[in-house]
N, C-alpha and C positions, 0 to 999 in steps of 0.2 A: 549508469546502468551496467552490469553483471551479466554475461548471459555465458552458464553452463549447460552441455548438452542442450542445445537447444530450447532453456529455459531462459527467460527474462527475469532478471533479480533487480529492484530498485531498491536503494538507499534511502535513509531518511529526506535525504537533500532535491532529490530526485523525485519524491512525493510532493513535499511541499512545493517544488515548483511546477509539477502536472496538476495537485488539484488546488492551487493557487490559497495555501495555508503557510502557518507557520511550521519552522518545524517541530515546535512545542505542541502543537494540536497533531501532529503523526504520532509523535510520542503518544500523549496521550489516546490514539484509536487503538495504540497497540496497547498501551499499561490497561483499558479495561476492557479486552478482547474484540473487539470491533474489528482490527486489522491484523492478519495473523502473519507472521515472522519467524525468521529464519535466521542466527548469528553465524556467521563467515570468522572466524576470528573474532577480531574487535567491535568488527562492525554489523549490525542490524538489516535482515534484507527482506523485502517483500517479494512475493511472485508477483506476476503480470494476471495469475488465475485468483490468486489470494484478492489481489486490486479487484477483480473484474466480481468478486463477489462482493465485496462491500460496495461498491457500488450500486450494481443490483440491488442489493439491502436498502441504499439510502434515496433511490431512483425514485420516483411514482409515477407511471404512466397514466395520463389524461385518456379518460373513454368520452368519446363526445355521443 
């Protein structure tokens, strides 16, 4: 994890092991917009707000 100004930056590697994927399936949220990113140089970065929307997205809350 990356954190500028106060922002949270996760790497490809650092995805896959918070939502327990590969990291070919990161890749792939980001190659057809599902996960939005950020490159640093070489390297690929998620926010912590970017994360917390796709999540959201993929979530369903149960109404009982």
């Amino acid at each position: 994890m990356l954190e500028i100004q106060g922002v949270k930056l996760y790497d490809t590697q650092d995805l896959a092991a918070m939502l327990n994927v590969s990291r070919t399936t990161v890749s792939n949220l980001r190659n057809k917009g599902k996960l939005k990113y950020t490159r640093i140089g070489k390297k690929l970065y998620t926010s912590e707000e970017a994360l917390r929307e796709y999540l959201n997205g993929i979530l369903v809350v149960r109404e009982k």
